[in-house]
C-alpha positions in Angstrom: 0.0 0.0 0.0 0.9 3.9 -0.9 0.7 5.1 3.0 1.3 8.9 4.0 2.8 9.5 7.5 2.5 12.9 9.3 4.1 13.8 12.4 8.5 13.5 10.8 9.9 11.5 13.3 8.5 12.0 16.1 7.5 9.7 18.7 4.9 7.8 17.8 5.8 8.4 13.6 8.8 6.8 13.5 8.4 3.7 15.2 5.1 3.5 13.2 7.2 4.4 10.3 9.9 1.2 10.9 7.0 -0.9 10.8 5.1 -0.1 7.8 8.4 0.2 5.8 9.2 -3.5 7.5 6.4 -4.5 6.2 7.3 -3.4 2.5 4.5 -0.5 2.4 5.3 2.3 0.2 5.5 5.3 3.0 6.0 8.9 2.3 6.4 10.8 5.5 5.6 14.2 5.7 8.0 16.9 7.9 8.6 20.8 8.4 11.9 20.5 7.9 13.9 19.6 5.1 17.1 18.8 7.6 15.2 15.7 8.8 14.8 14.2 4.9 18.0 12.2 5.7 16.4 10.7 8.7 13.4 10.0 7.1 15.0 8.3 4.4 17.5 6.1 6.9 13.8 4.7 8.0 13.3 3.4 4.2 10.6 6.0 3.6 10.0 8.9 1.6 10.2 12.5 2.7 7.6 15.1 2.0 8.7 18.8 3.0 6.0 21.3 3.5 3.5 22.9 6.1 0.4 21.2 7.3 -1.3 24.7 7.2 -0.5 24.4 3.6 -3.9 22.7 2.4 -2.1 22.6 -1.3 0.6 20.8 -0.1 -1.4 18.7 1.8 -3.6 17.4 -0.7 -0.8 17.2 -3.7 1.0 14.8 -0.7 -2.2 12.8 -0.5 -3.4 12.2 -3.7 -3.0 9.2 -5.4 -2.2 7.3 -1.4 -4.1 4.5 -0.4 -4.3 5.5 3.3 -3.0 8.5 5.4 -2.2 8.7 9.5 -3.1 12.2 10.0 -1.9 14.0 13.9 -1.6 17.4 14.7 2.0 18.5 16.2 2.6 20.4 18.8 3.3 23.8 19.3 3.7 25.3 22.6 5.1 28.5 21.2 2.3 30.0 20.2 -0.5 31.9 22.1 -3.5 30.2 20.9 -3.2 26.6 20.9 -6.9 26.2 19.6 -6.5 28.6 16.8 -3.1 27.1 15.5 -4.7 23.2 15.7 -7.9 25.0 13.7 -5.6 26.0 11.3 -4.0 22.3 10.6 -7.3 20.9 10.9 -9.1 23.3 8.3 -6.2 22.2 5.8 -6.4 18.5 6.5 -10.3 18.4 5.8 -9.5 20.0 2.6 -6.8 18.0 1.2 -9.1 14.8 2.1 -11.6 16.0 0.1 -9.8 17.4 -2.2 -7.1 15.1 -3.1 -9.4 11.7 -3.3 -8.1 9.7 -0.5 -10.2 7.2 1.1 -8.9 5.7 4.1 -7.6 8.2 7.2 -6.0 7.6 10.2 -6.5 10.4 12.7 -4.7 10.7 15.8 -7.1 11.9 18.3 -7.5 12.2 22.2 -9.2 10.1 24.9 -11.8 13.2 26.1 -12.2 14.2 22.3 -16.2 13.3 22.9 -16.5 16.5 25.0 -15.5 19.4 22.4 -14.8 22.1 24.5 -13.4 22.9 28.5 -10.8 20.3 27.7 -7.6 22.6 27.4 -5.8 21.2 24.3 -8.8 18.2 23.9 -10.5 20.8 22.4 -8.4 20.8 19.2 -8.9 17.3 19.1 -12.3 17.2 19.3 -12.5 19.8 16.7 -10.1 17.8 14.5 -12.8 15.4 14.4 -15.7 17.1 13.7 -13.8 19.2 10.6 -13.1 15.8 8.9 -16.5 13.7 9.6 -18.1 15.6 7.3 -16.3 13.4 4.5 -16.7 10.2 6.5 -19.6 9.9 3.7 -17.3 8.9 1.5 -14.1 8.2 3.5 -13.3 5.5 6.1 -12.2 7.3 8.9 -10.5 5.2 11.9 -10.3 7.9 15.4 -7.1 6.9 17.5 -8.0 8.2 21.0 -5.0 7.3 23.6 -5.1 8.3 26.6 -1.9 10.6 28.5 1.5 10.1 27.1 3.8 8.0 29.5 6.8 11.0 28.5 4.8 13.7 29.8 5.9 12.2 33.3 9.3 14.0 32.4 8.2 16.9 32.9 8.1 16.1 36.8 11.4 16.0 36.7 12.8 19.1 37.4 10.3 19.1 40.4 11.4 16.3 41.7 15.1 17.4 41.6 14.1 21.1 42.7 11.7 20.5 45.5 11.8 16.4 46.1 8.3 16.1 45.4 5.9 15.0 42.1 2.1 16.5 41.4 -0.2 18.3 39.7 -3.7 19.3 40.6 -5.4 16.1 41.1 -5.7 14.2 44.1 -3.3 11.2 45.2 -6.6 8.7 44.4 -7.0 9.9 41.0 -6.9 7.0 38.7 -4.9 8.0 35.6 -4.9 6.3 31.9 -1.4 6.6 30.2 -0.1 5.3 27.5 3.4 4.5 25.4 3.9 6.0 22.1 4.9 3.0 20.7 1.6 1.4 21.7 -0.1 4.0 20.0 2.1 3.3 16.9 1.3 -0.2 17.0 -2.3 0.3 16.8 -2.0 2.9 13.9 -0.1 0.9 12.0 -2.7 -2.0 11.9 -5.0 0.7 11.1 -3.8 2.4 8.2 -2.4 -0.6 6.4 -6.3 -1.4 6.7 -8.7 -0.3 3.7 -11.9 -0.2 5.7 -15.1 1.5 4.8 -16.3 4.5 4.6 -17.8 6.0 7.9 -16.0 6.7 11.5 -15.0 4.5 14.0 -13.5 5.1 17.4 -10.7 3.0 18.8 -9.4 4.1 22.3 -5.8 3.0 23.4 -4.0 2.4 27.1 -0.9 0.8 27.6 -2.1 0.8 31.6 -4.8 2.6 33.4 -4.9 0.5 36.4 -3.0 3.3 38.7 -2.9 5.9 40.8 -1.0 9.2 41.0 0.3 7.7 44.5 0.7 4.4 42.6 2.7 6.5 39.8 5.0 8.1 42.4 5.4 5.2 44.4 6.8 3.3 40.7 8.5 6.4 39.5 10.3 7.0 42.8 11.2 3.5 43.7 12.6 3.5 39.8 15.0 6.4 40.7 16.0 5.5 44.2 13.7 7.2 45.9 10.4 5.1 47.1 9.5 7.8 49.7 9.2 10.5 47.2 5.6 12.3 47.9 3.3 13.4 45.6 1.5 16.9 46.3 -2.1 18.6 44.6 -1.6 21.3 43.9 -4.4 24.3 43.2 -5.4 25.3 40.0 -3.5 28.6 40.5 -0.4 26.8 41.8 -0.2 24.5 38.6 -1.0 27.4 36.4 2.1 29.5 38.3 4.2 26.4 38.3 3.8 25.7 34.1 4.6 29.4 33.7 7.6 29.3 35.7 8.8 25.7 34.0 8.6 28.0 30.6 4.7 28.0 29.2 3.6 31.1 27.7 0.7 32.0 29.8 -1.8 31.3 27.5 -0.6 27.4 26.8 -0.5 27.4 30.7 -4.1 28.3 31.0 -5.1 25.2 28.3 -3.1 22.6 30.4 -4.3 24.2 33.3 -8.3 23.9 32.0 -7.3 20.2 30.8 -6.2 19.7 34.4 -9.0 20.7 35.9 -11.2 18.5 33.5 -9.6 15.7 34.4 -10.1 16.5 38.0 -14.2 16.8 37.8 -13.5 13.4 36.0 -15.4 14.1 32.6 -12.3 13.6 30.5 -12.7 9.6 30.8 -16.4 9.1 30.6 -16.6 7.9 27.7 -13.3 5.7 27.6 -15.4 4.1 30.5 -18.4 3.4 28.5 -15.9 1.4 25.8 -13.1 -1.4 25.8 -9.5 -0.2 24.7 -6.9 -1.2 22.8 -4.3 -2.2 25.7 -1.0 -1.9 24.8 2.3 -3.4 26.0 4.3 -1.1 27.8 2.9 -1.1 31.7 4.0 1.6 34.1 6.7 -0.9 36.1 8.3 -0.9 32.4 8.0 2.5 32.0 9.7 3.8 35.3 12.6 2.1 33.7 12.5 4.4 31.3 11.8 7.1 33.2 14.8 6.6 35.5 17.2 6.2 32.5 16.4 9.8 31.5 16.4 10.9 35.1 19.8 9.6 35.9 21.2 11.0 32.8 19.8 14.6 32.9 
């Protein structure tokens, strides 16, 4: 199969990348910048340099592909997160239509069902309402994982600073997290599919048995310190915190709001309602991981 890849080489593109070109699938992946082409091709893919705001580009890189895995990527430099994912949305749903394809991939988020109040969900959610409008004539497969594993680095410096872990829900709070390449895993057996046209929902955990006491408990044993507590923090605190770790204030508001979300609880009700895709990688593997990067920084 002719399969486009967004999202360079990123974390969950490239190992999905290794295994479609493993698999002897024509892949073209699509990046921002022309210095990772070399990378790109090391993976025994194609490289397509452009913008994903670029609904031109977009749709000349689709056309004439049997499937697509479409994502959003981050940028936490601007100042409105919703506006810029409206922008790469808006240019996705165009090329789709535009350029003939019939099978999409869309990287999504678990809360996605909710549509707004979500912090960055929201750009999700609104990444799949702009494209369902095709689903007419498209089969269109929703990846909704739930919270990266990696974003756990980012307790790092707290943990080194202050000798504590948290964020603004409580200890109790039972988390769902997941491993990139267990996201990948899933994409990949769902772009090499053909499917039909319509929109389907697939949520994905790697382990969403814990909680944030549980996650300290495994992270801190993992780096030598099994004592390590774990604080909640107010919305105002976190909100302080992300600004003075580097967020813009307006990116610290969305992860703020997504925080909150999560703490009123209505970010998982509908992962509840449905059975995941689980994944390999549980949290006792991960702290490995985590402690690697830990010990090196």
């Amino acid at each position: 199969m002719k399969i486009i890849i967004t999202g360079s080489t990123g974390h969950i593109s490239k190992p999905l990348t290794q295994t479609l070109t493993a698999a002897g699938h024509d892949v073209t992946v699509v990046t921002s910048s022309a210095a990772r082409k070399a990378d790109i091709e090391a993976l025994g893919a194609k490289a397509a340099v452009g913008s994903l705001t670029d609904a031109a580009f977009v749709t000349a890189t689709l056309r004439g592909a049997d499937s697509a895995y479409l994502m959003m990527p981050p940028d936490l430099s601007v100042s409105d997160l919703l506006t810029h994912q409206k922008a790469i949305s808006n240019a996705y749903a165009q090329a789709v239509k535009d350029s003939g394809i019939k099978r999409i991939v869309l990287l999504s988020s678990i809360g996605a069902h909710i549509g707004h109040g979500t912090g960055p969900i929201d750009g999700s959610a609104y990444f799949e309402r702009t494209l369902s409008p095709v689903a007419d004539s498209v089969s269109i497969h929703v990846l909704r994982p739930g919270f990266f594993y990696y974003n756990l680095l980012g307790q790092i410096g707290m943990i080194k600073g202050s000798g504590i872990m948290g964020t603004s829900q409580p200890a109790d709070f039972r988390h769902v997290l997941v491993h990139p390449v267990d996201i990948a895993a899933a994409a990949a057996r769902a772009v090499a599919t053909i499917g039909t046209p319509g929109m389907t929902v697939e949520y994905i955990a790697s382990d969403d048995t814990h909680t944030w006491a549980d996650i300290t408990h495994a992270l801190g044993t993992a780096i030598g310190r099994p004592d390590l507590p774990y604080v909640e923090f107010t919305d105002e605190q976190l909100q302080g915190g992300l600004e003075q770790a580097g967020l813009n204030k307006g990116i610290a508001a969305t992860f703020t709001q997504m925080n909150k979300a999560l703490r009123e609880g209505i970010i998982f009700e509908d992962y509840k309602k449905h059975t995941p895709t689980y994944g390999k990688v549980k949290l006792e593997d991960y702290a490995r991981e985590f402690a690697a990067i830990y010990n090196a920084g």
